[in-house]
N, C-alpha and C positions, 0 to 999 in steps of 0.2 A: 142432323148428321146421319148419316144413311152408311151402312155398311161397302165395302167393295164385294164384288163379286166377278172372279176369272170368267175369261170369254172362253171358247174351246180356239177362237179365228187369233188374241193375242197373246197365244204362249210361244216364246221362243225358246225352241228344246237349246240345252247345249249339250257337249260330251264331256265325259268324266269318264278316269280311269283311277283302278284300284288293283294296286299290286299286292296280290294276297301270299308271299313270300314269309312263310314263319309266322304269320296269322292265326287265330282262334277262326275255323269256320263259320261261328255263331254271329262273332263283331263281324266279318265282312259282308254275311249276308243281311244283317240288320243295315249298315250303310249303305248295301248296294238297294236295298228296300225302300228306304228312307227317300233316296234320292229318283228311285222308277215311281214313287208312289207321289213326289212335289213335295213332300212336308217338309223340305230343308226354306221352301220359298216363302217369303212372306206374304205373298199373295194365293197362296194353297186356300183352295173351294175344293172338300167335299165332292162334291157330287160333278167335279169337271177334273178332266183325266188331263192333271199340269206337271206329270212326271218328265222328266230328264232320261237322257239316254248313259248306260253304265255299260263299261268294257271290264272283265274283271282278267285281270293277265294269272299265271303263275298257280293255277288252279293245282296243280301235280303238288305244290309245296303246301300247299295248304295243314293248319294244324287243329288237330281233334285233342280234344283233353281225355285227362281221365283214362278210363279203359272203353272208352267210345270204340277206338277202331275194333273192337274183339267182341262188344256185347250189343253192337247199334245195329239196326238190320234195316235194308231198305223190302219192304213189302210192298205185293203186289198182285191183283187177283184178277184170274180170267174172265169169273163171273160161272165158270163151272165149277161143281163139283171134286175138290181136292185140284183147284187149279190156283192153290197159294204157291208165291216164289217165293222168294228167304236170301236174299244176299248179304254175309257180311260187308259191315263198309269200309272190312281190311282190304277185303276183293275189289269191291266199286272204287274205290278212291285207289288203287293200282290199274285198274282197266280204265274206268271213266271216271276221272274227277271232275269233272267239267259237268256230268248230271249231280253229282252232290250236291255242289253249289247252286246249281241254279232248281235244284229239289227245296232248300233250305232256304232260296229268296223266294219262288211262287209261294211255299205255307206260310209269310210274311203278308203279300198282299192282299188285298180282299177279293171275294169268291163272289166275285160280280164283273161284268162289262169291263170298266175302267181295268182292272185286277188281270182280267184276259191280254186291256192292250200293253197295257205293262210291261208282262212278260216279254211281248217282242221286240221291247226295248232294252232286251240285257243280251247282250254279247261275252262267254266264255270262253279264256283259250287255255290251254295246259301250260303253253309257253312261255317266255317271253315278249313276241312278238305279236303283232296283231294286226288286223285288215282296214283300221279306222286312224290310219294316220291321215284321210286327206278331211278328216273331221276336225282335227288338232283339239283330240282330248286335253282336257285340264286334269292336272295326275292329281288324288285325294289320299289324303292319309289317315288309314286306320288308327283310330285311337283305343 
């Protein structure tokens, strides 16, 4: 008996969609992870990029626990000399919610190739609306 092993030539992507309305940021970005990374599939190989494509709608509603929004800070360095930024994520998640989330699903993936294509399989909107109706997402539920 010989193991399976995913081809890169037979995976067929589908779409998924996740309405993150009143949501814990942490559960939708582990889901949206989950499913760009293949490990929902039962034929998930390691080392073959068998990730799914994710639309995450509703980003603006998005919820942070705790006292996150007032003590969490998204950091970021020039590479110069006192060239550190500092934003709270009361700021970020009012201007761009849409980089929280998808900051919080890239630190999910892994920090290699496969991980790279990933990311450009997740689509963010603040909205409700989205650009991927002629994909006919299958909508998923946060648990």
């Amino acid at each position: 008996m010989s193991t399976f092993m995913a081809k890169k030539e037979t995976i067929e992507r589908k779409w998924y969609v996740i309405d993150a309305k009143d949501k814990v940021l942490g559960k939708v970005a582990v889901l949206a992870a989950t499913i760009l990374n293949g490990k929902h599939r039962p034929e998930y190989t390691p080392h073959v990029d068998c990730g799914e494509c994710v639309v995450v709608i509703n980003a603006d509603k998005v919820v942070l626990t705790g006292k996150k929004l007032d003590q969490k800070y998204y950091r970021r360095h020039s590479g110069y000399i006192g060239g550190l930024k500092e934003v709270k994520y009361r700021s970020l998640m009012s201007t761009k919610p849409e980089m929280a989330i998808e900051l919080a699903v890239k630190g999910m993936l892994p920090k290699n190739k496969i991980g790279d294509a990933s990311i450009t399989r997740l689509h963010v909107y603040k909205g409700s609306e989205h650009k991927q109706q002629a994909q006919k997402p299958i909508p998923i539920e946060v648990k």
